[in-house]
Biopython code that builds the backbone (N, CA, C, O; Angstrom):
import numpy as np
from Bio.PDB.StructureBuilder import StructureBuilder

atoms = [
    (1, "UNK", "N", (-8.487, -10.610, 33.002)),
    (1, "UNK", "CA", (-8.609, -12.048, 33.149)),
    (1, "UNK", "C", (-7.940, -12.488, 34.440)),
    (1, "UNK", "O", (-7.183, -13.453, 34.344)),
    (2, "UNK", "N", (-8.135, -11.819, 35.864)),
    (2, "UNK", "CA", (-7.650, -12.266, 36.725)),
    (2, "UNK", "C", (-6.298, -11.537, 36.996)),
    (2, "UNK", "O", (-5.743, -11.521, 38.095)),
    (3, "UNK", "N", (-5.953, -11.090, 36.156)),
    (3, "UNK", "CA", (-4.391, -10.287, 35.885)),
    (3, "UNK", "C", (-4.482, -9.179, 37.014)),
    (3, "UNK", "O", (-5.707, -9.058, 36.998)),
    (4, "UNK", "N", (-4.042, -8.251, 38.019)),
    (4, "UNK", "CA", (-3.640, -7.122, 38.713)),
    (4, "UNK", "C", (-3.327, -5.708, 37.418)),
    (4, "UNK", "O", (-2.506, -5.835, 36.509)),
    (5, "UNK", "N", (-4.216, -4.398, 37.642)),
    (5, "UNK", "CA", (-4.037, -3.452, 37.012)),
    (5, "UNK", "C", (-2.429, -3.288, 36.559)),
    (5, "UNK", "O", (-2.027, -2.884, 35.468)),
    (6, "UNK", "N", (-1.647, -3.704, 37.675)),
    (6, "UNK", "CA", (-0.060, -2.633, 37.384)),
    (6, "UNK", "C", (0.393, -4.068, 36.143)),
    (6, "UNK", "O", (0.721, -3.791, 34.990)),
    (7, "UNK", "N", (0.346, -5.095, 36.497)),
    (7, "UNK", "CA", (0.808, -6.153, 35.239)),
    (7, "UNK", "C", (0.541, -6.093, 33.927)),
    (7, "UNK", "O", (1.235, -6.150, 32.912)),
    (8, "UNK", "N", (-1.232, -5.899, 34.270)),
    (8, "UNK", "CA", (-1.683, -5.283, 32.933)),
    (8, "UNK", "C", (-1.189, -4.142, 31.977)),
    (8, "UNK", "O", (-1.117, -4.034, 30.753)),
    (9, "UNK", "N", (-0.930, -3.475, 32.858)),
    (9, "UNK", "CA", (-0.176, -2.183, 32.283)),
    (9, "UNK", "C", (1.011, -2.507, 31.868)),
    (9, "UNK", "O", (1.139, -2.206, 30.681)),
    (10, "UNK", "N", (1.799, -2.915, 32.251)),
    (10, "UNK", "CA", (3.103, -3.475, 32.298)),
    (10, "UNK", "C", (3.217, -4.487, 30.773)),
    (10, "UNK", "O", (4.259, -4.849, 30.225)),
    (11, "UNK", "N", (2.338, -4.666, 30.507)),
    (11, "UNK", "CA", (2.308, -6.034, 29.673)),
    (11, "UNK", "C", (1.944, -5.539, 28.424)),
    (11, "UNK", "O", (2.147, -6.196, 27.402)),
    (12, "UNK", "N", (1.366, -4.316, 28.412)),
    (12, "UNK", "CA", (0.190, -3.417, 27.553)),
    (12, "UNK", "C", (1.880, -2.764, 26.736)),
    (12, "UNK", "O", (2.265, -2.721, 25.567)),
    (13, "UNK", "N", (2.446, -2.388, 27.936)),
    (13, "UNK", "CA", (3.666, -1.522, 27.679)),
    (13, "UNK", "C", (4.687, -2.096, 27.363)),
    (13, "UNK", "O", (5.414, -1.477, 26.586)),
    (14, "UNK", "N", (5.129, -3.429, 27.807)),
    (14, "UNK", "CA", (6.268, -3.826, 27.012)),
    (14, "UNK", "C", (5.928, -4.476, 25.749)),
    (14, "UNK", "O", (6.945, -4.735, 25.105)),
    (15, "UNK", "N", (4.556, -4.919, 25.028)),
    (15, "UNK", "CA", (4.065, -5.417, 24.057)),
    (15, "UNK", "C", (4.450, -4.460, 23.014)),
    (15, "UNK", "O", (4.980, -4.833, 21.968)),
    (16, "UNK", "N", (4.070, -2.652, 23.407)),
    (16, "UNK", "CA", (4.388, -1.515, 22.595)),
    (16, "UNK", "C", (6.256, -1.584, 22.101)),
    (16, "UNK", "O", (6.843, -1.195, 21.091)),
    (17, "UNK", "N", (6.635, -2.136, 23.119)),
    (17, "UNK", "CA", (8.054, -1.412, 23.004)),
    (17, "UNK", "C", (8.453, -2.034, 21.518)),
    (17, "UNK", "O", (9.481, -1.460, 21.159)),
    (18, "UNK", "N", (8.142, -2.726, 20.801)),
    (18, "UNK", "CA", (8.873, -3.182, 19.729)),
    (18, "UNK", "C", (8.275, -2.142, 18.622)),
    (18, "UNK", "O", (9.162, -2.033, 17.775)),
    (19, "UNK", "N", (7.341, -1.462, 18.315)),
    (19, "UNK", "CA", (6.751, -0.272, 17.807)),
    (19, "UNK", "C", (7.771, 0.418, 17.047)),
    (19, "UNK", "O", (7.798, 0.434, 15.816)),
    (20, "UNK", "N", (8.725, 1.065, 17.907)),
    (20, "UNK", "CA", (9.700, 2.343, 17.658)),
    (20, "UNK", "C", (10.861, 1.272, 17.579)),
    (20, "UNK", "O", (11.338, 1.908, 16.640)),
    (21, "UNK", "N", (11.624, 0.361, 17.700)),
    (21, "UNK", "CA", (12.404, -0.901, 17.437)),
    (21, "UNK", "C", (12.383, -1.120, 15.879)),
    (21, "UNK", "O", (13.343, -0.912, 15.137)),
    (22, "UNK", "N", (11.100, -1.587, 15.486)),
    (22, "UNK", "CA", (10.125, -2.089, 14.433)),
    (22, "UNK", "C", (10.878, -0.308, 13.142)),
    (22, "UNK", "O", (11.716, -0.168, 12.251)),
    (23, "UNK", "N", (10.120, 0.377, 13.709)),
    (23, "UNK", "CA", (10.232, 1.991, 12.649)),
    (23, "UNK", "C", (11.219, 2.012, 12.896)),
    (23, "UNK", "O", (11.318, 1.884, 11.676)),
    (24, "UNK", "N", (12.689, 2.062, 13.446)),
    (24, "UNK", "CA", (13.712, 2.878, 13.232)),
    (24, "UNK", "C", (14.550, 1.817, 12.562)),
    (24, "UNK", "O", (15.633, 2.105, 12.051)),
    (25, "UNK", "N", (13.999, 0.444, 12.560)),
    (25, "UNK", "CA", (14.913, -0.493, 11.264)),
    (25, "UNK", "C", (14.181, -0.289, 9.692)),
    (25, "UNK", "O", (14.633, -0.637, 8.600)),
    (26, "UNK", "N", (12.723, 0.495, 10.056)),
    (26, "UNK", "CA", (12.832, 0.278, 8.832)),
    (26, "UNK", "C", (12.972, 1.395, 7.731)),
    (26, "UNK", "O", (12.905, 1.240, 6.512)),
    (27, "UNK", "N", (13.232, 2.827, 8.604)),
    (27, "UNK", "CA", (14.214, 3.970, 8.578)),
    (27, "UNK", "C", (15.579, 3.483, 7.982)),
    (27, "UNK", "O", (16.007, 3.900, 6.905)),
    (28, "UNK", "N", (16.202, 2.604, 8.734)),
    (28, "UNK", "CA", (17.826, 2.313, 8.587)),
    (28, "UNK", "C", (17.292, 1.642, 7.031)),
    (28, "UNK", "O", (17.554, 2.213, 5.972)),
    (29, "UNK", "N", (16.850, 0.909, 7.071)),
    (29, "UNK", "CA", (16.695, -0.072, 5.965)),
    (29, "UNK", "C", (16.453, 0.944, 4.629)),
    (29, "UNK", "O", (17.178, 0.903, 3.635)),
    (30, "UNK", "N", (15.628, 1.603, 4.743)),
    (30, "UNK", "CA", (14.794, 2.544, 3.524)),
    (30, "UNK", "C", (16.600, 3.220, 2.868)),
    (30, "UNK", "O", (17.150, 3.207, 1.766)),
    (31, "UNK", "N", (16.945, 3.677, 4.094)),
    (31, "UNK", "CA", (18.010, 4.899, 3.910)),
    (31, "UNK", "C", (19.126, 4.053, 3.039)),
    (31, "UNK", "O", (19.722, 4.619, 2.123)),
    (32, "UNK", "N", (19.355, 2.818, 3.330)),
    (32, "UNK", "CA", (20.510, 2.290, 2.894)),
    (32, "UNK", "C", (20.147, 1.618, 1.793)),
    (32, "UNK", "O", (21.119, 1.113, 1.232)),
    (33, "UNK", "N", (18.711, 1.342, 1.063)),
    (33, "UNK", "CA", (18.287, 1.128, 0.349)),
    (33, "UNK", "C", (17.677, 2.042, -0.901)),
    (33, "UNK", "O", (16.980, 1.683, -1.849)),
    (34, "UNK", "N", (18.247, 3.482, -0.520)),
    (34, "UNK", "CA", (17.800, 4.537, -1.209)),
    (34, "UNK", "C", (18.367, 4.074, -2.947)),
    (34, "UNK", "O", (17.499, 3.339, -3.419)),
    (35, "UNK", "N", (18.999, 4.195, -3.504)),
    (35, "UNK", "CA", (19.292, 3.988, -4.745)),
    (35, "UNK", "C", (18.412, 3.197, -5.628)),
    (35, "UNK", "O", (18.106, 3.519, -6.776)),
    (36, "UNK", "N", (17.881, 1.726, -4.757)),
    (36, "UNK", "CA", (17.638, 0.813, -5.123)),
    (36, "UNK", "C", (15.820, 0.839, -5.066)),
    (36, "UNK", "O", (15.062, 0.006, -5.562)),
    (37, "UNK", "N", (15.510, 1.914, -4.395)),
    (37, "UNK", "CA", (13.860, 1.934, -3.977)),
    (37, "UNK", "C", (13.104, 2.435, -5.164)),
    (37, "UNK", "O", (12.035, 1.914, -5.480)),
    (38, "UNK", "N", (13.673, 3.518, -5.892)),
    (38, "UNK", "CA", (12.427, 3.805, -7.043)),
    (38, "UNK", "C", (12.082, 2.450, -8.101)),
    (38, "UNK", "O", (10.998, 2.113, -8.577)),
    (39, "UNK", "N", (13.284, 1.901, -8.242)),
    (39, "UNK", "CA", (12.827, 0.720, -8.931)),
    (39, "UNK", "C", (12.502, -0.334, -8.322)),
    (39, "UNK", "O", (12.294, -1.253, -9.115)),
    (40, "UNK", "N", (12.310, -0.721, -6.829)),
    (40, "UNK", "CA", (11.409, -1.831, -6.381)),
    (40, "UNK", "C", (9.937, -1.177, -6.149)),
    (40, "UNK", "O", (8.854, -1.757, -6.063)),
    (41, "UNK", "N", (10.208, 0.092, -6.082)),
    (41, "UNK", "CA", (8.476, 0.641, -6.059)),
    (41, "UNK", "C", (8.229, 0.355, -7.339)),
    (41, "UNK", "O", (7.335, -0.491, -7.340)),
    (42, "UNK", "N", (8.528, 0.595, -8.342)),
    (42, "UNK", "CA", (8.206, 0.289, -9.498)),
    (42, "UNK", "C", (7.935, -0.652, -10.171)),
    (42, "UNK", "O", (7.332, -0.552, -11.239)),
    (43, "UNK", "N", (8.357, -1.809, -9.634)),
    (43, "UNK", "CA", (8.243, -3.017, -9.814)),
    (43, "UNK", "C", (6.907, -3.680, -9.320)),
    (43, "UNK", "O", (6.149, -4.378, -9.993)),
    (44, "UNK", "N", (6.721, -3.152, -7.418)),
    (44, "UNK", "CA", (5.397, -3.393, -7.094)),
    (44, "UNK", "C", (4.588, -3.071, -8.039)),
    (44, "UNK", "O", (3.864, -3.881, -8.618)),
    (45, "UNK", "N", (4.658, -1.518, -8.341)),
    (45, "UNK", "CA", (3.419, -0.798, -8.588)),
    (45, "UNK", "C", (3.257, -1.486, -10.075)),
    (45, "UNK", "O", (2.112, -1.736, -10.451)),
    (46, "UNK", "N", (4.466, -1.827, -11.005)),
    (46, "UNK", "CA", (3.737, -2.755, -11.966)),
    (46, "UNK", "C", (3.048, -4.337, -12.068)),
    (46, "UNK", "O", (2.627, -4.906, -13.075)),
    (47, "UNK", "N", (3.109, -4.989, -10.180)),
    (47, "UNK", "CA", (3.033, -6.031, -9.959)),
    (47, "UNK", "C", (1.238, -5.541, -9.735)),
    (47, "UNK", "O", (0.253, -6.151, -10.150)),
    (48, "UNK", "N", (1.276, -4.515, -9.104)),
    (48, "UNK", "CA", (-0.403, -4.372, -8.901)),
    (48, "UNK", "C", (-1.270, -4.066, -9.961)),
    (48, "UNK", "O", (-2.446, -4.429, -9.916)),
    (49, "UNK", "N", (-0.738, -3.334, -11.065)),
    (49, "UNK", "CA", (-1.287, -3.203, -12.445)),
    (49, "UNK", "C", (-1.730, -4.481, -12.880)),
    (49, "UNK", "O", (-2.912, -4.778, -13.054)),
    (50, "UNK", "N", (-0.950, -5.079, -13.018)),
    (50, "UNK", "CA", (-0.937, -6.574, -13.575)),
    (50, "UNK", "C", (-1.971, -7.681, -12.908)),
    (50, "UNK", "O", (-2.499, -8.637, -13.475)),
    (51, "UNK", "N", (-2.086, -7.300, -11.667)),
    (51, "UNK", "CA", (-3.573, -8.104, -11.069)),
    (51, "UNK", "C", (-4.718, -7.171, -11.049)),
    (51, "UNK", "O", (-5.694, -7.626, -10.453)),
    (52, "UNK", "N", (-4.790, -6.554, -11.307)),
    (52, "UNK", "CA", (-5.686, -5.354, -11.913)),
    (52, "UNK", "C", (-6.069, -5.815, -12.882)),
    (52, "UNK", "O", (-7.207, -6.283, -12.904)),
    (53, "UNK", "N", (-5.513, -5.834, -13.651)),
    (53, "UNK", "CA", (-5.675, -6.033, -15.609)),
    (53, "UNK", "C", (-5.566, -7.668, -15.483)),
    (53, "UNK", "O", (-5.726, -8.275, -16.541)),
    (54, "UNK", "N", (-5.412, -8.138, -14.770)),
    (54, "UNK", "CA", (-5.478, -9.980, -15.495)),
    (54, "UNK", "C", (-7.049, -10.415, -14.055)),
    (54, "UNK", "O", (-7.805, -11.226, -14.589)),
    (55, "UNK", "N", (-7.438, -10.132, -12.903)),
    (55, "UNK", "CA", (-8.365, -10.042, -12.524)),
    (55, "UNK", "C", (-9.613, -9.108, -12.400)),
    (55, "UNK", "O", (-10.668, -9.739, -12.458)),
    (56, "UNK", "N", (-9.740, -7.848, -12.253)),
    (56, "UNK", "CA", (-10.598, -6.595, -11.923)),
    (56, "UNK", "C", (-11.135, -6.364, -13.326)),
    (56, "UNK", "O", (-12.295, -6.584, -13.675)),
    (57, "UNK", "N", (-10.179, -5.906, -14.068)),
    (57, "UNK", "CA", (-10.963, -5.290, -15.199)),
    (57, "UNK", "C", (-11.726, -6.404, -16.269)),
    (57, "UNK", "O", (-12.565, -5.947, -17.045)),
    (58, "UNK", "N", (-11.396, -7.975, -16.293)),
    (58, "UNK", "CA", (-12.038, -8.829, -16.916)),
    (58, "UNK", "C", (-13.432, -8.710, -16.191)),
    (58, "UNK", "O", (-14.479, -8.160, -16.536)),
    (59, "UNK", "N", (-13.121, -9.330, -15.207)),
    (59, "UNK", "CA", (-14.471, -9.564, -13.944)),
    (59, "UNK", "C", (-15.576, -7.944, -14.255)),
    (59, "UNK", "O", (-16.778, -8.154, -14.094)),
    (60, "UNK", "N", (-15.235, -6.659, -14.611)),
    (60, "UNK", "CA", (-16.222, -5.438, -14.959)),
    (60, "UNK", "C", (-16.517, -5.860, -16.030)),
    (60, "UNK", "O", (-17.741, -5.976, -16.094)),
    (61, "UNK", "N", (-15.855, -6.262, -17.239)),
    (61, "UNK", "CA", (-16.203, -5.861, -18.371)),
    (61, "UNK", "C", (-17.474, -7.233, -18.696)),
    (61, "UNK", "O", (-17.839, -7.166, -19.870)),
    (62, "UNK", "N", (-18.002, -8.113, -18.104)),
    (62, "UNK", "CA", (-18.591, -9.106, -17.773)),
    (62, "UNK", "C", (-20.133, -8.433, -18.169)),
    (62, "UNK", "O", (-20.657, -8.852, -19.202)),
    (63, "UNK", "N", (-20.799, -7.485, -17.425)),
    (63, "UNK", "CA", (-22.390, -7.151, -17.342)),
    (63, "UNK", "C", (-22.597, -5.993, -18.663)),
    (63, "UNK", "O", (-23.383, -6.117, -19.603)),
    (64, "UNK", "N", (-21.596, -4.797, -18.402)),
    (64, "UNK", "CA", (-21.376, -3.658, -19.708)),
    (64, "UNK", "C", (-20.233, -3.667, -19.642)),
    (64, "UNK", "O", (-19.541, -3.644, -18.624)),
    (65, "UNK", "N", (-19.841, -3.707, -20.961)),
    (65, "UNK", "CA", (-18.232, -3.391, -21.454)),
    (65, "UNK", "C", (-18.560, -1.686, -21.964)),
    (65, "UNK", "O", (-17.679, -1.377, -22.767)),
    (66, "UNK", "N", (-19.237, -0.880, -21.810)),
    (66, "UNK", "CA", (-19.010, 0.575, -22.498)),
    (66, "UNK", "C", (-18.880, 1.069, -21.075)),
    (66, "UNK", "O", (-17.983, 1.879, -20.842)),
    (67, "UNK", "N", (-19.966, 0.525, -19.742)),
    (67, "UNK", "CA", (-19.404, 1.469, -18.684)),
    (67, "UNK", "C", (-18.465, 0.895, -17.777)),
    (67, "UNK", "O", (-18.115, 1.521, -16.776)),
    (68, "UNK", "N", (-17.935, -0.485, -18.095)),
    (68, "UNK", "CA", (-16.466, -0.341, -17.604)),
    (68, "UNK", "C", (-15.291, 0.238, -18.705)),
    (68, "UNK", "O", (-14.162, 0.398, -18.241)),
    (69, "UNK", "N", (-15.509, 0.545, -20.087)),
    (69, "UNK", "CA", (-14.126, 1.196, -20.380)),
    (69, "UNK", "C", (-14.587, 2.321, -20.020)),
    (69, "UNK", "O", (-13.610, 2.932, -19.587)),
    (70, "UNK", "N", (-15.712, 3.122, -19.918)),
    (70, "UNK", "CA", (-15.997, 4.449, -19.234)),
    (70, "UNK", "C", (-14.766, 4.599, -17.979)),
    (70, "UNK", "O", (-13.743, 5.281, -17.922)),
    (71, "UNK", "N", (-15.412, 3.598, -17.007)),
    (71, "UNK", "CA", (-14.668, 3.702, -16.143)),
    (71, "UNK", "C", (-12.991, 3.680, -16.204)),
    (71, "UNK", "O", (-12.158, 4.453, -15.732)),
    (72, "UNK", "N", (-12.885, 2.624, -16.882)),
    (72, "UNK", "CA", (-11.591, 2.312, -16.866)),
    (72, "UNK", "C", (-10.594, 3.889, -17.582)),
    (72, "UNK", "O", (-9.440, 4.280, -17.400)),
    (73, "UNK", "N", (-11.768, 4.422, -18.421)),
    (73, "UNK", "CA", (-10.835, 5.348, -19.192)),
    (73, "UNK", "C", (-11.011, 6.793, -17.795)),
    (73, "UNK", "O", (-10.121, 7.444, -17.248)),
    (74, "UNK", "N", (-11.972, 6.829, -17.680)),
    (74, "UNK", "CA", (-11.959, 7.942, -16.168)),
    (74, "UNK", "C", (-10.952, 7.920, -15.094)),
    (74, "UNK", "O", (-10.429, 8.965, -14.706)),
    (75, "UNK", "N", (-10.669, 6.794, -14.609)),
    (75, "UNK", "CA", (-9.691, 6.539, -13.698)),
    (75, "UNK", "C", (-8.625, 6.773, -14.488)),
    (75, "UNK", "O", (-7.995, 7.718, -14.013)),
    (76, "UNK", "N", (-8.137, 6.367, -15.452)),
    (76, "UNK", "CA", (-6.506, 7.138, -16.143)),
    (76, "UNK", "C", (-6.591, 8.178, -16.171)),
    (76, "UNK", "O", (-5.786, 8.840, -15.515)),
    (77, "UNK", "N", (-7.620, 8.838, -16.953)),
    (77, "UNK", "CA", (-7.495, 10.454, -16.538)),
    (77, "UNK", "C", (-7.139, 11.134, -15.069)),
    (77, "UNK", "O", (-6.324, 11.881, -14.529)),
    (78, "UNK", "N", (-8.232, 10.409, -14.824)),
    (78, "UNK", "CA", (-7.975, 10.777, -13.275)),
    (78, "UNK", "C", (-6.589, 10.822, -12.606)),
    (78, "UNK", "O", (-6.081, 11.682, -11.887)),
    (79, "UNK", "N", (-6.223, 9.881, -12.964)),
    (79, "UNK", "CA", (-4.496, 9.597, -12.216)),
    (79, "UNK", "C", (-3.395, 10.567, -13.158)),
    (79, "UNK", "O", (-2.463, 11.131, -12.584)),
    (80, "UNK", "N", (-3.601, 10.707, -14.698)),
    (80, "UNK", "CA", (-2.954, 11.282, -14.901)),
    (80, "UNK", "C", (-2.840, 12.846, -14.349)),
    (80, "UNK", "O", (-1.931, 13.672, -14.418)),
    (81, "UNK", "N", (-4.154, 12.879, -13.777)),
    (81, "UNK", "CA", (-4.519, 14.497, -13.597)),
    (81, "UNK", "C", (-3.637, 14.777, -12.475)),
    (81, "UNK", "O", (-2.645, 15.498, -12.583)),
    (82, "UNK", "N", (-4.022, 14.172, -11.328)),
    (82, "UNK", "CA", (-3.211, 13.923, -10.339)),
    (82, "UNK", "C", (-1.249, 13.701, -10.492)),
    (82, "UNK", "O", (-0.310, 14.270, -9.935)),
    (83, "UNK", "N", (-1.316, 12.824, -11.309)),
    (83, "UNK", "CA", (0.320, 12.592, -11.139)),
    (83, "UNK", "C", (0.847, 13.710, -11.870)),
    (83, "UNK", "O", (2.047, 13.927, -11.708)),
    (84, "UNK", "N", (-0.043, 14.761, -12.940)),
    (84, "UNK", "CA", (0.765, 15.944, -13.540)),
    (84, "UNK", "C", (0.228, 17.395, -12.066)),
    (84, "UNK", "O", (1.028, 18.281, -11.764)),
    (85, "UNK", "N", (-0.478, 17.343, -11.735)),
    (85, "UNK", "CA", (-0.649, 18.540, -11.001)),
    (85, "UNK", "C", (-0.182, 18.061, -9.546)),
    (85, "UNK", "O", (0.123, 18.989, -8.797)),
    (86, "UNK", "N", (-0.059, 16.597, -8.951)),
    (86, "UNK", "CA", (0.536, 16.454, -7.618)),
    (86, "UNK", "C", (2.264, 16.614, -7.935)),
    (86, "UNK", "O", (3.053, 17.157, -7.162)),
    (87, "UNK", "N", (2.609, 16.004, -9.249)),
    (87, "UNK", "CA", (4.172, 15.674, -9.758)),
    (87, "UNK", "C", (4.843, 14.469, -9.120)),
    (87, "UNK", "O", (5.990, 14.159, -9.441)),
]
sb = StructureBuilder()
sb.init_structure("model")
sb.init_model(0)
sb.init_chain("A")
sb.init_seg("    ")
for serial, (resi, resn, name, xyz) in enumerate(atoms, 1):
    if name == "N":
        sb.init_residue(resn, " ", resi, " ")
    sb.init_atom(name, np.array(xyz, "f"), 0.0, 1.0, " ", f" {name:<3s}", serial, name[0])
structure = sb.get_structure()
């Protein structure tokens, strides 16, 4: 836009610099937050269940209710399969 190659570059490059700034707070953060992380993951991951099950699975069971509990029951398997053979 009228800009000179070396500015451009320049501009390209100090825009990046907050990148590795950005990751190594949130390194510090994770680390000092270790105790406290399995149970805020846990908390998400029951926050996403919960809009799952109060939006998604009403909205399937709408046209066939046998091939969304199909589904619905495939995908637990599925995950359980995974969370016992990944651990």
């Amino acid at each position: 836009a009228g800009a000179s190659r070396l500015k451009s570059f320049m501009i390209g490059q100090a825009s990046g610099l907050v990148e590795p700034i950005g990751g190594v707070l949130g390194v510090l953060f994770a680390m000092a937050a270790r105790t406290a992380l399995p149970a805020v993951l846990s908390f998400s991951a029951g926050a996403m269940i919960s809009v799952v099950c109060s939006e998604l699975i009403p909205e399937s069971f709408k046209d066939s209710k046998r091939l969304a509990a199909v589904g619905v029951l495939a995908g637990f398997i599925l995950m359980m399969i995974l969370d016992v053979t990944l651990g």
